[in-house]
Legacy VTK file of the C-alpha trace (Angstrom):
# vtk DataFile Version 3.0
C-alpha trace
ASCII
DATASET POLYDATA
POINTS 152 float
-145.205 222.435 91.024
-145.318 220.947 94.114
-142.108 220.978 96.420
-140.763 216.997 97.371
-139.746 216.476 100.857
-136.462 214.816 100.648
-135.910 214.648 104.162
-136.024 210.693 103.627
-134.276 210.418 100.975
-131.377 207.786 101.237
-128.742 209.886 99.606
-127.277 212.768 101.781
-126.740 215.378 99.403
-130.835 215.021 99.104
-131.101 215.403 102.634
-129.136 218.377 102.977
-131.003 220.071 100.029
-134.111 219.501 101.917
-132.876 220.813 105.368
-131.678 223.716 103.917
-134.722 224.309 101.437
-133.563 227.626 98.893
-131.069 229.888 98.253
-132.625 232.420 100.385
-132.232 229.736 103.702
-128.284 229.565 102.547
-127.982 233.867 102.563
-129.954 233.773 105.935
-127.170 231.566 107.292
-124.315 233.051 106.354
-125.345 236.540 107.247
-125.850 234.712 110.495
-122.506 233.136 110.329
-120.057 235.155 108.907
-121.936 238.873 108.656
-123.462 238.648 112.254
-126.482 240.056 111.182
-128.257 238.477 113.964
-131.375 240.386 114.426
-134.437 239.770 112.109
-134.701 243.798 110.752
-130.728 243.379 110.179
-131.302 240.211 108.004
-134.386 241.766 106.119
-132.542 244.792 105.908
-129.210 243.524 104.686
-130.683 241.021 102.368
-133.620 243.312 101.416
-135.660 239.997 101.212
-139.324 240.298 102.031
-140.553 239.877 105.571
-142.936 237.342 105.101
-140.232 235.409 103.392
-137.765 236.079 105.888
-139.456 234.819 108.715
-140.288 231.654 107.139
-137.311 230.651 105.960
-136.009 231.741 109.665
-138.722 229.295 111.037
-137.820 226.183 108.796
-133.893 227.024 109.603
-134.933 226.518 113.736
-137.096 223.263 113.092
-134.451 222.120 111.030
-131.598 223.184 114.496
-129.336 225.096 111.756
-130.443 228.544 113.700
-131.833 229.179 116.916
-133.146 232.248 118.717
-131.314 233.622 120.956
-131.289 236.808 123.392
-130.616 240.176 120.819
-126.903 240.886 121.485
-128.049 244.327 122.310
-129.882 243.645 125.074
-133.347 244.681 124.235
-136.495 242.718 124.556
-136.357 241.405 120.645
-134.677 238.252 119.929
-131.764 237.488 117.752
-130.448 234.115 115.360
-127.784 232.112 115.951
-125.914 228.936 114.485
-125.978 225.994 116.724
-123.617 223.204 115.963
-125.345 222.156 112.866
-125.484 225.349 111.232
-121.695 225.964 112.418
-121.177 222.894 110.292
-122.566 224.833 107.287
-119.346 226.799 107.506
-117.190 224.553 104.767
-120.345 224.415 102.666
-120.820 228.217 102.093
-117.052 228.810 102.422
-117.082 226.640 99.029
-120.330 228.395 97.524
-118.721 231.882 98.181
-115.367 231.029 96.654
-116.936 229.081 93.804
-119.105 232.446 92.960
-116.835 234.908 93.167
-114.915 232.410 90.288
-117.306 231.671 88.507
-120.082 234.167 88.803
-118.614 237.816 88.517
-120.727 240.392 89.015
-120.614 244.144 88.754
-116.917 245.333 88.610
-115.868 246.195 91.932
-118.952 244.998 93.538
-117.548 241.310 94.494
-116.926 240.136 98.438
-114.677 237.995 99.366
-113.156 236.439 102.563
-110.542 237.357 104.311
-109.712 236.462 107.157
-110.220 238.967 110.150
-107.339 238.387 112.425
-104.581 239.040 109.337
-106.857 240.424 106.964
-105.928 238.656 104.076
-107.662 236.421 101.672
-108.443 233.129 102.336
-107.510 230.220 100.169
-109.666 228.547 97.986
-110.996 225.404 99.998
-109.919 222.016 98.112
-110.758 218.414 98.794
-108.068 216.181 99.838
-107.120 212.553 99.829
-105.931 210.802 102.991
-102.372 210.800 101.394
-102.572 214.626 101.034
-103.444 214.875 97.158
-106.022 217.122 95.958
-108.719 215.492 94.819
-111.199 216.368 91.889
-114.950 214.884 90.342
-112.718 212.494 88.113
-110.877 211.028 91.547
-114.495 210.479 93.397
-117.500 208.157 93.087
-120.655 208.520 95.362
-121.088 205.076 97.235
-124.216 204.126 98.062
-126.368 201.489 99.910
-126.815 198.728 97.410
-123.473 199.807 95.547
-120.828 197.278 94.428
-117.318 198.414 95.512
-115.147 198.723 92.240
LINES 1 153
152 0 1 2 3 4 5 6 7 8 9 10 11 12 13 14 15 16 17 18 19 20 21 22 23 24 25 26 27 28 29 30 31 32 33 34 35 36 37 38 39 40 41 42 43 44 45 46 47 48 49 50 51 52 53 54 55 56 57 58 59 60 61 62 63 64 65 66 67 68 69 70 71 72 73 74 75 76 77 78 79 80 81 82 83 84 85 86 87 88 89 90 91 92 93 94 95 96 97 98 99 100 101 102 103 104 105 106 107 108 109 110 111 112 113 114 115 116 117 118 119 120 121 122 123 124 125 126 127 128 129 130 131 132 133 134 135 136 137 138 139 140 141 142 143 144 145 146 147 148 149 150 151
């Protein structure tokens, strides 16, 4: 099957799908992110993902300005990944993913990360959406408006 480019795509959440492509694109980020693997042989390593797989989904997260290479923070001749300001803006999303998984999708006993948060070193809260007014907000309390929708 044939892969759709939804880069066009009027609805957002489409967009984003497409700019991020797979699940392997959103483990390359946040071992970028949060793990700071930086350095492609770190990132095949800790993901054990194949190389050839690895360095295309690397490429696609540049075009896309989630990643960008960067001077190895070793100081050797290789080169190194990091978020710009679009893939910083990931954060919230894979914050959400990671919280949502380690609810909903247990693995092997003992074998589950979590965040915590480095400075204190203690959990961090579940992430929850939130009115203007302060009230958490669930899928019953939202609608997804758009172009061409009539305000109820």
């Amino acid at each position: 099957m044939k892969k759709t480019c939804l880069a066009g795509n009027d609805c957002p959440l489409s967009r984003a799908y497409g700019a991020v492509g797979d699940w392997w694109s959103l483990l390359i980020v946040t071992r970028v992110l949060l793990g700071e693997r930086r350095r492609f042989s770190e990132i095949q390593e800790d993901l054990g993902v194949a190389r050839n797989i690895l360095s295309a989904r690397l490429r696609k997260l540049v075009e896309e300005g989630i990643l960008e290479k960067v001077p190895a923070p070793d100081g050797s001749l290789y080169q190194g990944y990091a978020p710009t300001e679009k893939g910083r803006a990931l954060f919230k999303v894979i914050v959400a993913l990671l919280q949502w998984g380690e609810t909903n999708c247990r693995g092997s006993p003992g074998a589950t990360s979590s965040l915590v948060d480095r400075r204190r070193g203690r959990p961090v809260p579940a992430i929850e959406v939130r009115a203007a007014d302060g009230r958490v907000l669930g899928p019953d309390d939202l609608r997804l408006v758009t172009p061409g929708t009539v305000k109820a």
